[in-house]
C-alpha positions in Angstrom: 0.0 0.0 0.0 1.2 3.4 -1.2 0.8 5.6 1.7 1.2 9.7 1.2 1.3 9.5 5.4 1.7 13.6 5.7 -1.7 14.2 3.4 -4.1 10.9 3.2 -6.2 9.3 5.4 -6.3 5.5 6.3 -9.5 4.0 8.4 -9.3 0.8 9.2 -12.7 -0.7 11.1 -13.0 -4.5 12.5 -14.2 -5.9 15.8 -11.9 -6.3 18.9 -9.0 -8.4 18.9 -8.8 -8.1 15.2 -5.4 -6.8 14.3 -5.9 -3.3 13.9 -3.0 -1.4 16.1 -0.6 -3.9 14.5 -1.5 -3.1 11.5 -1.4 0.7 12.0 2.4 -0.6 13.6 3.3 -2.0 10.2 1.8 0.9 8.0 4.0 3.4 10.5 7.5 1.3 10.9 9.2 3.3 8.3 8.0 6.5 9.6 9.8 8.7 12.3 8.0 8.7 15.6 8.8 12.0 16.0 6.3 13.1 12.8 3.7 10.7 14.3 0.8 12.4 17.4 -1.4 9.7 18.6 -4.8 9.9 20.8 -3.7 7.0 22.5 -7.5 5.5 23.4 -6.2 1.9 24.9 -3.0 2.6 25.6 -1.2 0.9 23.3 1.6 2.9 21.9 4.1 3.8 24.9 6.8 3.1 22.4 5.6 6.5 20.6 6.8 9.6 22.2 4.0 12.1 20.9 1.2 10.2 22.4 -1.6 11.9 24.3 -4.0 9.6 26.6 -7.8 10.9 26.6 -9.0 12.0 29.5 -12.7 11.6 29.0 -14.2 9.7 25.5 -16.0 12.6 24.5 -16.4 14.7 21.3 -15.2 17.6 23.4 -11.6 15.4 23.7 -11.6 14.6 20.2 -12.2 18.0 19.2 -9.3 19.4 22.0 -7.0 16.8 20.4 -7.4 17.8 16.7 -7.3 21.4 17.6 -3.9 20.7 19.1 -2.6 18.7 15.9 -3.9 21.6 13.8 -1.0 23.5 15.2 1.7 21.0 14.1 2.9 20.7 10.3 4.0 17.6 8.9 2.5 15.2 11.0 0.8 11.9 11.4 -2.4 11.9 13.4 -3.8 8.7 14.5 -6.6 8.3 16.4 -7.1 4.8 18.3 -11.0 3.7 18.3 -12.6 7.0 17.2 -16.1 5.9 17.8 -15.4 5.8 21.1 -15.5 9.8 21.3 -19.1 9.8 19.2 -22.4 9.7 20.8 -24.2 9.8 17.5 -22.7 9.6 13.5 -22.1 13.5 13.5 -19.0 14.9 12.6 -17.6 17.4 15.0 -17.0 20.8 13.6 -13.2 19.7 14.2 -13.3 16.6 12.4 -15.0 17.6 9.7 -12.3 20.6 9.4 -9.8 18.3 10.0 -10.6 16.1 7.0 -11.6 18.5 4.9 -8.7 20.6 5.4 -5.5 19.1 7.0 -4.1 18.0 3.8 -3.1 21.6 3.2 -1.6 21.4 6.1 0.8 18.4 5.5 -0.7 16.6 8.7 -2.5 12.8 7.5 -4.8 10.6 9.5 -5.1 7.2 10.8 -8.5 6.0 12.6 -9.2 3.0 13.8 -13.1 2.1 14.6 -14.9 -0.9 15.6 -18.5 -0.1 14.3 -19.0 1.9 10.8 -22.9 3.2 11.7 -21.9 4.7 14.7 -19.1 7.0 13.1 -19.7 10.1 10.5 -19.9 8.8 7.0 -17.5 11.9 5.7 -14.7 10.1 7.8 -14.8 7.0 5.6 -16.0 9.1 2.8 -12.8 11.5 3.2 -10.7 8.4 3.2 -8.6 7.0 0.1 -7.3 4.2 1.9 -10.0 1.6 3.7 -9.3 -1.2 5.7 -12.1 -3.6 6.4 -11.7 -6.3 8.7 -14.2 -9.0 10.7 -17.2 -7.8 12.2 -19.9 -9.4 14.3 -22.8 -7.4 12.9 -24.9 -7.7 9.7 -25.6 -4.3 9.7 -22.2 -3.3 9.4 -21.2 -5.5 6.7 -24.3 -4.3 4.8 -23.2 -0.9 5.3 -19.5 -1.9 4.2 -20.3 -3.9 1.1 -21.7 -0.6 -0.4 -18.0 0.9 -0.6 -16.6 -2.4 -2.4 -16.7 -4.7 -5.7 -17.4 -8.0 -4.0 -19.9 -7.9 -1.6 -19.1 -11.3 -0.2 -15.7 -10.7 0.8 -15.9 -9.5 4.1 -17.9 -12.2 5.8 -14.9 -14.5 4.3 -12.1 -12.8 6.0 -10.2 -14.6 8.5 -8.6 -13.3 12.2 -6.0 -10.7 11.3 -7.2 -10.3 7.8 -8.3 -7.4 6.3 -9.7 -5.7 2.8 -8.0 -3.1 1.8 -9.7 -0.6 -0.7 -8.0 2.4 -2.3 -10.8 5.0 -3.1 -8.5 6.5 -5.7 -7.6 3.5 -7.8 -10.4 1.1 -7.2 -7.9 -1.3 -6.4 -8.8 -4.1 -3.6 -6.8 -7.1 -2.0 -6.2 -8.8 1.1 -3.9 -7.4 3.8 -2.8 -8.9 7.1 -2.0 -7.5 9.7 
């Protein structure tokens, strides 16, 4: 996967346990820690040294976070299980900001979700690079299948597996993590 990591954004959504955070690791590796900020959600990057840990899961953090990365240039953002920070699928005036405008900016994104419904459709609208993994809910698949070509690939992905779909290209295969 081509990755422009100071201009694109990457979402990758399965259920727990599935690989995701490793996955972001292996996308990263070749990336200095020093150009990467990370809202750190289940602490799982004390290797990075530009982590923050949230101190409530609220929009309100999400938002205080992405104002703070707004003031960097050059940067990697990631942000570990972003529904966790939405009550509803509306994007913050932040986020939306943020996708729509942190390109120009040189600053990329990496989210991680476990649920597609309960996240704003311009984040995985906004992304050009999608990671799909396993998920435990029709609903979501359903929801999922309308962003691929082969609507029976997801339910066939094993643990660690995921479908990666570039919204620029069109092109789909199977990653793992």
């Amino acid at each position: 996967m081509k990755f422009l990591w100071n201009k694109e954004t990457i979402v990758l959504i399965a259920r727990r346990q599935w690989g995701k955070t490793t996955m972001i690791k292996k996308i990263v590796k070749n990336i200095s820690r020093s150009n990467i900020i990370i809202l750190d959600t289940n602490n799982e990057y004390q290797d990075f040294p530009n982590r923050i840990i949230p101190r409530e899961f609220t929009s309100e953090e999400l938002d205080r976070f992405l104002i703070h990365c707004r003031k960097n240039i050059s940067k990697l953002v990631i942000v570990d299980d972003i529904d966790a920070y939405f009550e509803g699928a509306q994007a913050t005036g932040e986020l939306k900001d943020f996708l729509i405008r942190a390109s120009h900016q040189d600053l990329g994104l990496i989210a991680t979700l476990k649920r597609p419904l309960f996240v704003p459709k311009l984040l995985l609208s906004e992304a050009v690079h999608l990671l799909m993994g396993g998920f435990i809910f029709k609903n979501d698949v359903d929801y999922l299948n309308s962003f691929i070509k082969d609507k029976g690939i997801l339910e066939k992905l094993q643990r660690h597996e995921f479908l990666y779909r570039n919204a620029d290209t069109g092109e789909e295969k199977i990653m793992k993590s």
